[in-house]
GUGURO-987954 format. One record per residue (C-alpha): x, y, z; residue number from 0. Coordinates in nm, 2 decimals. Layout:
! GUGURO-987954
+--------+--------+--------+-----+
|      x |      y |      z |  nr |
+--------+--------+--------+-----+
|      X |      Y |      Z | NUM |
...
+--------+--------+--------+-----+
***
This chain:
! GUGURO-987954
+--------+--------+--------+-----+
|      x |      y |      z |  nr |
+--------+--------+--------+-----+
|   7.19 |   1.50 |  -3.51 |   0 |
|   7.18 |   1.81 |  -3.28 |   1 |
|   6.87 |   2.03 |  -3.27 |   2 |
|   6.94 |   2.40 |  -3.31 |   3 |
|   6.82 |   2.45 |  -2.93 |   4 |
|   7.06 |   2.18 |  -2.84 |   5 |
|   7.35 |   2.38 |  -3.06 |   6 |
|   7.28 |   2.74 |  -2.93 |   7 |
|   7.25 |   2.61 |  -2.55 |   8 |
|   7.58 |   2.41 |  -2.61 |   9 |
|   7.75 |   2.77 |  -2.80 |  10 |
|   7.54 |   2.98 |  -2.46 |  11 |
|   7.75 |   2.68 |  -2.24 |  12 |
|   8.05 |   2.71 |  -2.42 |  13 |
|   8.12 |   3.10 |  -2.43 |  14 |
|   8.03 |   3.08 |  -2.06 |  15 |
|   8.36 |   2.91 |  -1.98 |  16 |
|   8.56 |   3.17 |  -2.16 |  17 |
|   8.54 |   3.38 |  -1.83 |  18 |
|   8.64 |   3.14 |  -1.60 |  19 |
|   9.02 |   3.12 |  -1.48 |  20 |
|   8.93 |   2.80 |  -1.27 |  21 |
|   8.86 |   2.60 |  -1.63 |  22 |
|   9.16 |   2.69 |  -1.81 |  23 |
|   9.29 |   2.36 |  -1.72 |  24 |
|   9.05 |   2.16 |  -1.93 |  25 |
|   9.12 |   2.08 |  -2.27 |  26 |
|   8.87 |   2.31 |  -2.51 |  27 |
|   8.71 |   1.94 |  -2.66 |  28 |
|   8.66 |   1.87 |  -2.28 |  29 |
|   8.49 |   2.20 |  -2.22 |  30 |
|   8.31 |   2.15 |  -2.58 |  31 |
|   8.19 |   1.78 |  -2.50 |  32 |
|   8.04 |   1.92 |  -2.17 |  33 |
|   7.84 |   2.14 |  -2.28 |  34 |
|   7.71 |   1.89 |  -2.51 |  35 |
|   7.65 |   1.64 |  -2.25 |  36 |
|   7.48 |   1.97 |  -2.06 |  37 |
|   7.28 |   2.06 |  -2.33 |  38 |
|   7.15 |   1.74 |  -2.41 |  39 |
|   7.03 |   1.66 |  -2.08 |  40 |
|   6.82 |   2.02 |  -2.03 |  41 |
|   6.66 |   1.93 |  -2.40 |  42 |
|   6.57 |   1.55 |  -2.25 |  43 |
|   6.78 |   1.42 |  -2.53 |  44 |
|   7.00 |   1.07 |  -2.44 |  45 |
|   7.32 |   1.22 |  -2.21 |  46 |
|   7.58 |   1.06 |  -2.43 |  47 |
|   7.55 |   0.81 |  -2.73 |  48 |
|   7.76 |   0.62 |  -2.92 |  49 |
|   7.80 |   0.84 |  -3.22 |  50 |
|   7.90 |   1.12 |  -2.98 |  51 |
|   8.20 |   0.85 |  -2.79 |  52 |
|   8.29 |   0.81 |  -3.12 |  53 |
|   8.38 |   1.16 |  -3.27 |  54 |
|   8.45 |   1.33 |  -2.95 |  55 |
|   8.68 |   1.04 |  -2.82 |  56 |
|   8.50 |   1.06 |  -2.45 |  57 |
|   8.37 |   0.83 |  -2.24 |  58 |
|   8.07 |   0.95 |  -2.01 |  59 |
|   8.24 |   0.92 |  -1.73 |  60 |
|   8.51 |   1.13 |  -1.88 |  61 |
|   8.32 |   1.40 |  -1.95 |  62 |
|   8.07 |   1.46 |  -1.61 |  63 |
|   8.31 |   1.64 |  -1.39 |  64 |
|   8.38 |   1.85 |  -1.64 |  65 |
|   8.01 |   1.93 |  -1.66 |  66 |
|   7.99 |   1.95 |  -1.29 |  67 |
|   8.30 |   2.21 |  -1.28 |  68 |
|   8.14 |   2.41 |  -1.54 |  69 |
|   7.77 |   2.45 |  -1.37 |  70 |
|   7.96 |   2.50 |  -1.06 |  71 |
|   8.17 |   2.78 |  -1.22 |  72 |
|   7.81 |   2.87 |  -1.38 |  73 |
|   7.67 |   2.93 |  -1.06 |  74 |
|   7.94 |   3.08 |  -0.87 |  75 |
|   7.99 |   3.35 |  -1.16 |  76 |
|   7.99 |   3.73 |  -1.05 |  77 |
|   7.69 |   3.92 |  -1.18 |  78 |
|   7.93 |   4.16 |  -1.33 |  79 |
|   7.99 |   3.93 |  -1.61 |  80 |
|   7.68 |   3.96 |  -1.82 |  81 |
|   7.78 |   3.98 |  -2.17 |  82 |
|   7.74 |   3.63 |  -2.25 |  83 |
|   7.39 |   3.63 |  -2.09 |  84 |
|   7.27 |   3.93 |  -2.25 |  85 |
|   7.38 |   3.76 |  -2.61 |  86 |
|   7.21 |   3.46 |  -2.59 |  87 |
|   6.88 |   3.63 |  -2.40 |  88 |
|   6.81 |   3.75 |  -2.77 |  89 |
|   6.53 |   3.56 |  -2.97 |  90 |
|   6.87 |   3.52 |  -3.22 |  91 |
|   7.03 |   3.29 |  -3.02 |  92 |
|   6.78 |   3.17 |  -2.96 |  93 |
|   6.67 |   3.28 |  -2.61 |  94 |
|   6.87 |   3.03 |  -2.40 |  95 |
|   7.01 |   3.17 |  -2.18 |  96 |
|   6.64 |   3.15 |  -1.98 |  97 |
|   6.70 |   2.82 |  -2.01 |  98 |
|   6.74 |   2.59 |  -1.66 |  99 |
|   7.03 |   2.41 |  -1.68 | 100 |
|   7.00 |   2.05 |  -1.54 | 101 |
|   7.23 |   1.92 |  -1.33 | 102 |
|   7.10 |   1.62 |  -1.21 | 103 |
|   7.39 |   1.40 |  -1.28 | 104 |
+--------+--------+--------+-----+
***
């Protein structure tokens, strides 16, 4: 089962990719399963397990250059857009958006 960190950093991940014209060709489970597989690997949690092939219908290997186009986009994101920062910067959400996003992979 998903922690609530795991859950608000995926949602923090997620809303993220809303701005981004260069991910509008992904499919929104693709987008959704990377920011699991994201998630789980800033929270130390296994990257990908069977439960998660099974419901989301992904591979790994599927799913990691979606994760790689969406840190990428991450990084590359004007400081203009802020909105989705400043949401998730609240202890509501958690405060995740001070989180370091690992991208080891």
């Amino acid at each position: 089962h998903a922690d609530k960190k795991i859950v608000q950093l995926s949602c923090y991940i997620l809303d993220g990719t809303l701005q981004s014209f260069a991910l509008l060709h992904y499919l929104p489970s693709q987008l959704a399963a990377a920011a699991v597989f994201i998630s789980r690997r800033t929270v130390g949690r296994n990257s990908w397990s069977p439960t998660l092939l099974k419901y989301a219908n992904y591979c790994e290997e599927e799913i990691i250059p979606v994760a790689r186009a969406i840190l990428a986009e991450k990084n590359a994101s004007s400081t203009e857009l802020r909105a989705v920062s400043k949401k998730y910067s609240s202890a509501r959400y958690g405060s995740v958006a001070d989180t370091v996003l690992h991208c080891d992979f």
